[in-house]
C-alpha positions in Angstrom: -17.3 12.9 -16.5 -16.2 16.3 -17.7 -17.2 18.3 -14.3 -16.0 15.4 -12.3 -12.6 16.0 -14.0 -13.1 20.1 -14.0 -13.6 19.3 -9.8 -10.9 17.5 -9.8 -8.8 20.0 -11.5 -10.2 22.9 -9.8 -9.0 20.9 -6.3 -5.5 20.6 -8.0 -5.3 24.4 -8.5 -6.4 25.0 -5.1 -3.3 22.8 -3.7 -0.5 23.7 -6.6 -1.1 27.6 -5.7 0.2 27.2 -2.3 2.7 24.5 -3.0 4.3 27.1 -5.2 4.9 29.4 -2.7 7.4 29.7 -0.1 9.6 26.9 0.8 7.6 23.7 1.0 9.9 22.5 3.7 9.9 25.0 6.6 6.5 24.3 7.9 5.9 24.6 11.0 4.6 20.6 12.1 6.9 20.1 14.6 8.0 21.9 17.4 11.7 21.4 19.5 11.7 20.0 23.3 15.5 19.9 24.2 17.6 16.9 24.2 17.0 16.3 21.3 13.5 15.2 21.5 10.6 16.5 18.7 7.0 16.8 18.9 4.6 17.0 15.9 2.0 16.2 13.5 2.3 14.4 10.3 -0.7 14.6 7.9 -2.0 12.6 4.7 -4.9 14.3 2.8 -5.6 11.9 -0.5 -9.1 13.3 -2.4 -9.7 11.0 -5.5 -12.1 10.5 -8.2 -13.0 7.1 -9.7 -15.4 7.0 -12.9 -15.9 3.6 -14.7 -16.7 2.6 -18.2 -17.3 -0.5 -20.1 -19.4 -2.0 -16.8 -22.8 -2.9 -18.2 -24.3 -6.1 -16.7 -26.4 -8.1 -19.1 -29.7 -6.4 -17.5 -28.5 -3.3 -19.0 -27.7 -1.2 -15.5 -24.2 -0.7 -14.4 -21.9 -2.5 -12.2 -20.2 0.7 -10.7 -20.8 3.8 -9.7 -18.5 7.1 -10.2 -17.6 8.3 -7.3 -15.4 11.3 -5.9 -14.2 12.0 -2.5 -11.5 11.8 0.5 -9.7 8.3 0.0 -7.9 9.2 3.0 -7.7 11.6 6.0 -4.7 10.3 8.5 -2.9 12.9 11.0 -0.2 11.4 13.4 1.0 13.1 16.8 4.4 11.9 17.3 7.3 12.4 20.1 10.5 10.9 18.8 14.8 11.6 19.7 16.4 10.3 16.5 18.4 7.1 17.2 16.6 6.4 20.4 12.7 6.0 20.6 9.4 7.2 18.7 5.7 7.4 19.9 3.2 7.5 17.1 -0.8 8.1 17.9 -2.3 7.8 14.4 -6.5 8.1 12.9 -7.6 8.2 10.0 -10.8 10.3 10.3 -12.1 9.5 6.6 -12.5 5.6 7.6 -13.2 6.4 11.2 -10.1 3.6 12.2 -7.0 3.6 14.1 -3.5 3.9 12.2 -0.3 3.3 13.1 -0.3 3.7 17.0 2.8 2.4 18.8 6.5 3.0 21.2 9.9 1.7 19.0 13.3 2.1 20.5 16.0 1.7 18.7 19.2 -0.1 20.7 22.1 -1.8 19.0 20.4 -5.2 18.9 18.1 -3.2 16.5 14.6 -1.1 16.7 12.1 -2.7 18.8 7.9 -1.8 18.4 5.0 -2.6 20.5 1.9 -1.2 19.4 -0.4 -1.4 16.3 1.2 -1.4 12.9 1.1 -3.2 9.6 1.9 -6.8 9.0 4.9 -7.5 6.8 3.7 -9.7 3.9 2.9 -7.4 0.6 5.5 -4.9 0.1 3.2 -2.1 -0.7 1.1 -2.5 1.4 3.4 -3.7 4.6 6.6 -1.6 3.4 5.8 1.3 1.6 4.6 4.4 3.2 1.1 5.0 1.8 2.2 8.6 0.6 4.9 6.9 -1.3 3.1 4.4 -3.6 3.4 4.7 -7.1 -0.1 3.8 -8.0 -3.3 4.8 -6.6 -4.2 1.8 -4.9 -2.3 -1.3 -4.9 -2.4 -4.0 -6.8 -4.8 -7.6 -6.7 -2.4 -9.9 -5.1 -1.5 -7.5 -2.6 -4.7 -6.4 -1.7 -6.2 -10.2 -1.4 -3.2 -11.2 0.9 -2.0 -8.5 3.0 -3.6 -8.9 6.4 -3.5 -4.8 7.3 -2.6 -3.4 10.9 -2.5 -6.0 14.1 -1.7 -4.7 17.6 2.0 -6.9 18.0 5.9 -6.4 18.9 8.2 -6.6 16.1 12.0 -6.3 16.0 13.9 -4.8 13.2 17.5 -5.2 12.4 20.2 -4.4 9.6 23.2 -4.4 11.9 24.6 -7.2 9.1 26.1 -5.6 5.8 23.3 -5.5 3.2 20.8 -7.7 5.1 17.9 -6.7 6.9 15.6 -9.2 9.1 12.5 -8.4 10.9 10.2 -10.9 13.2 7.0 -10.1 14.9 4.5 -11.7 16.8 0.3 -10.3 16.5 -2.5 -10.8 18.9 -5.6 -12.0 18.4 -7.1 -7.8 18.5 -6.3 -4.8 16.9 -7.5 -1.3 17.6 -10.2 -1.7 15.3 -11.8 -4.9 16.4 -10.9 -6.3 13.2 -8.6 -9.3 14.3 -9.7 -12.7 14.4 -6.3 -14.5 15.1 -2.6 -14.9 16.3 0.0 -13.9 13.4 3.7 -15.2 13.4 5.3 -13.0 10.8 8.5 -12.7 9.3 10.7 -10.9 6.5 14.4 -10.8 4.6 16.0 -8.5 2.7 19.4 -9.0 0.7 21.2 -5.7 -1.2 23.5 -6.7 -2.8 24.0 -3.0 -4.4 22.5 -0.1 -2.2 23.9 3.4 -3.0 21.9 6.3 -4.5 20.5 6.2 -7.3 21.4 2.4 -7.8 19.6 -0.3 -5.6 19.3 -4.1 -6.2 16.3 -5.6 -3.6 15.6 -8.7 -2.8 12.8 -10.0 -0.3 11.5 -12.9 1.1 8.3 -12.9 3.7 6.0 -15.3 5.1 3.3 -15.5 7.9 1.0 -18.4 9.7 -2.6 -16.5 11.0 -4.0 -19.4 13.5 -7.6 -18.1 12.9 -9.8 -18.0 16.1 -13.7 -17.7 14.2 -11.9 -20.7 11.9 -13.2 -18.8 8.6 -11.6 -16.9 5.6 -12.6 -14.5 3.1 -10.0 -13.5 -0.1 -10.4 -10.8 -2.3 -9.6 -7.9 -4.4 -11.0 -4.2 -5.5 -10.2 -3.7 -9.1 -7.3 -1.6 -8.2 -9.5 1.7 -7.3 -11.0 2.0 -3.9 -14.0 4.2 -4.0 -16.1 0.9 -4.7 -17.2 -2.0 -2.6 -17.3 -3.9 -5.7 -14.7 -7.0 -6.2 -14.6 -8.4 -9.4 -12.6 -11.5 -7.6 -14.7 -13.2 -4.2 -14.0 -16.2 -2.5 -16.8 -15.4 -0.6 -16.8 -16.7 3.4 -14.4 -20.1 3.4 -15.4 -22.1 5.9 -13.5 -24.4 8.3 -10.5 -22.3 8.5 -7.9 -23.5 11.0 -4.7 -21.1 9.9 -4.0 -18.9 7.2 -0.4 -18.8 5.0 1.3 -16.2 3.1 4.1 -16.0 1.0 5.8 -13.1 -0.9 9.0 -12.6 -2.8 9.8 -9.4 -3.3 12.5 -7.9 -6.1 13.2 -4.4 -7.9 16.1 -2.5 -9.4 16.7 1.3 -8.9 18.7 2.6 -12.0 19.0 6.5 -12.2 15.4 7.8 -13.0 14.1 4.2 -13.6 12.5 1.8 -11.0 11.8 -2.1 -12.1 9.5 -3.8 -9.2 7.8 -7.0 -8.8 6.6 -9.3 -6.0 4.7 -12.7 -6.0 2.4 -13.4 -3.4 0.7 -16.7 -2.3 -1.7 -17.6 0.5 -3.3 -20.7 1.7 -6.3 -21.6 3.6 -5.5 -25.2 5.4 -8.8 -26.9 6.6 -8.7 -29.9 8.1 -11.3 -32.0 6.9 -12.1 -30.2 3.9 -9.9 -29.2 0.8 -7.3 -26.3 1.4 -7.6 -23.5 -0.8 -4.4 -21.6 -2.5 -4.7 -18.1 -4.0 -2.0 -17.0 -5.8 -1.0 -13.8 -7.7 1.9 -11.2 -8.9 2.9 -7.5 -9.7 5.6 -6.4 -12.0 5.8 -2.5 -13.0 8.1 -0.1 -14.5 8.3 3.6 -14.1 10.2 6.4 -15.8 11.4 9.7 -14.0 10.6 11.6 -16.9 12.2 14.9 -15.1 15.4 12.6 -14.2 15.0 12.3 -10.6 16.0 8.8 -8.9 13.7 7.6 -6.5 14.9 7.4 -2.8 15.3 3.9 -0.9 15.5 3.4 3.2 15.1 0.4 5.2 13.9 -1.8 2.6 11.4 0.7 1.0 11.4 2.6 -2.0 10.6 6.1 -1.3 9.0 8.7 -4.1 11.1 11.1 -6.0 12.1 14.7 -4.4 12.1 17.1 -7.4 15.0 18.7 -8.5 13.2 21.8 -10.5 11.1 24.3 -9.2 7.6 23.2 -11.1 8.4 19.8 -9.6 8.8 16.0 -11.1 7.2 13.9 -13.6 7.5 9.8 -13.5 5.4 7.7 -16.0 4.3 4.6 -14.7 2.9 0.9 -15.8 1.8 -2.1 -14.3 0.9 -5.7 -14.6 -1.0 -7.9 -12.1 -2.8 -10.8 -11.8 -4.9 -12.5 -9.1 -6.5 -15.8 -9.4 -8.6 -17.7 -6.6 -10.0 -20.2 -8.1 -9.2 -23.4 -6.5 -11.7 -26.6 -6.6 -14.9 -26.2 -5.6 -13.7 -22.2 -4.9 -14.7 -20.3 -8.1 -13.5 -17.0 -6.7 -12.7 -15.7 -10.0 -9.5 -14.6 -11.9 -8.8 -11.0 -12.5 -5.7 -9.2 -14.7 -5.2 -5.4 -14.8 -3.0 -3.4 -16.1 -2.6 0.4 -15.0 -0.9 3.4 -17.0 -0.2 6.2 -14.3 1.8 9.5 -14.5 2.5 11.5 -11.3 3.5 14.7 -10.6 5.7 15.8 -7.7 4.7 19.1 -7.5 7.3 19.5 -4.3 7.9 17.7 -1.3 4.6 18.0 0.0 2.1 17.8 -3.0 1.4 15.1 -5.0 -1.0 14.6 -8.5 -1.8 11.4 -9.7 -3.9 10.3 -12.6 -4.4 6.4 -13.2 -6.1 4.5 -16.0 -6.7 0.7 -15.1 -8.2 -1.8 -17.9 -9.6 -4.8 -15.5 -10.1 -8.5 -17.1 -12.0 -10.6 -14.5 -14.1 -14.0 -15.3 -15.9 -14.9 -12.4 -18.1 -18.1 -12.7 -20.0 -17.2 -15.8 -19.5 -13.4 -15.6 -16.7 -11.7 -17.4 -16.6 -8.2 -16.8 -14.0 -6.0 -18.3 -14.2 -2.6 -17.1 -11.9 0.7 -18.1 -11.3 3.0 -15.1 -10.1 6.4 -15.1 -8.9 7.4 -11.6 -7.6 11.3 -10.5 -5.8 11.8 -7.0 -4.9 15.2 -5.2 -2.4 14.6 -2.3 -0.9 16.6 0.3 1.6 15.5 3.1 3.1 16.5 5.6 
């Protein structure tokens, strides 16, 4: 463990020396057409390392293994004019998939999109921009219930004072070939307070898959990603007509604090058989231990720009809890809880260290693991 974390540290040393030099804002990723009209590439570079203790099995081996290595490797092209339309090509070469590929204009009946882009139930995982979570990965419910990037049009809209509303309809393919059904999706946002450094959010969202292969499968990492393990399986649920999801969403921005939470819901209906519900939530505080206020846009909360020239420092912890089983469904029940600290080196750099303790109790099998997780991100 101690070379994996002298790597790791070696990598952050490799990014922090060029972060501190020059101003982190002036590089040159875009490039000026006239009219008003950009062109440029955006980049996410995540390398991570994951090592797990407390995982023996009762035959003595180990139910992970540690593992170090590019989480993600996303660059976008984009043409955009501010105010009036973007095109975004996206690929993640790390898991060899599609991203965010799509055409949005904005008019004054609100922005339109047609393309590939991520479904709206989960906040994290629907709403957040995946250089701006405050966690490694996210957390159980949101991982069993978000149904991830569908090739649809959406329509966006906050022309009413504090609201925002946002519909969109998803096709039965995605980029990917990952699809397996038509997705009617919708969400809601009420602020009642929204000025810097002071936010109130409240969200509602819900979606009906109608599932063409008329299966289902529900379940969760434990909150680290560089393992195919899941402590919580429903394993292949058969008979699958449509699936449901639920979330409400809430969280309070107060100067460097940030209080979030969602709960999350989703049911398999089969006729003919028993449905199955799955059902979790998130809560989480974290601390700006430098005193920056995190930023908030559109219904997302944004990281923290640092105010000082070594950077920012937030301290972080979460709750969350994930349980599917359901009848005859003993897909498990898992709770976590995750102490992070991050470090905004600038705008562009980002270190993050995690350390998860996972409760699961699956059929007979209780496993308890401790993970220590390391993360070295760049953006731009």
């Amino acid at each position: 463990m101690r070379l994996r974390i002298l790597a790791a540290a070696a990598l952050a040393c490799g990014l922090v020396q060029p972060a501190l030099a020059g101003d982190p804002d002036s590089w040159p990723t875009s490039v000026e057409l006239g009219n008003g009209v950009n062109a440029g590439l955006k980049g996410l570079l995540q390398y991570d390392l994951n090592q797990f203790t407390d995982d023996r099995m009762p035959d003595g081996s180990d139910r992970f293994d540690d593992a170090h290595t590019w989480r993600r490797q996303e660059f976008n092209l984009y043409v955009e004019k501010k105010g009036v339309f973007t095109i975004n090509a996206g690929y993640d070469f790390q898991s060899n998939s599609w991203v965010d590929n799509y055409i949005g204009l904005e008019t004054r009946a609100g922005r339109f999109r047609l393309g590939q882009f991520k479904t709206p139930v989960g906040w994290e995982d629907g709403n957040t921009s995946t250089s701006n979570v405050t966690f490694m990965e996210r957390s159980l419910p949101e991982q069993a219930v978000h149904e991830g990037r569908r090739v649809g049009v959406d329509w966006f809209y906050q022309g009413i004072p504090h609201w925002l509303l946002q519909v969109g309809f998803f096709t039965r393919h995605d980029l990917n070939d990952d699809a397996a059904g038509e997705t009617f999706a919708g969400r809601v946002v009420y602020n009642p307070v929204q000025e810097q450094g002071e936010v109130v959010h409240l969200g509602l969202t819900a979606s009906r898959e109608l599932r063409d292969d008329r299966t289902g499968r529900i379940r969760a990492r434990p909150e680290v990603n560089l393992t195919p393990v899941r402590l919580v399986d429903t394993g292949t649920l058969l008979g699958v007509d449509r699936l449901d999801r639920q979330g409400l969403e809430a969280a309070w921005i107060h100067g460097p604090m940030l209080l979030q939470g969602e709960y999350l819901a989703m049911q398999a209906i089969r006729p003919g058989l028993r449905d199955f519900h799955a059902r979790g939530y998130y809560v989480f505080g974290t601390w700006a231990l430098t005193g920056e206020s995190r930023g908030y846009k559109t219904g997302s909360v944004a990281g923290l720009t640092p105010q000082h020239p070594w950077g920012a420092l937030e301290l972080a912890l979460r709750y969350a809890t994930l349980d599917l089983d359901d009848g005859a469904v003993m897909g498990g029940r898992e709770h976590d809880w995750t102490l992070g600290l991050n470090w905004y080196i600038n705008t562009h750099f980002k270190l993050q260290a995690n350390v998860i303790r996972a409760f699961s109790d699956r059929g007979n099998l209780p496993l308890d693991p401790t993970i220590y997780a390391m993360r070295a991100q760049l953006n731009f």
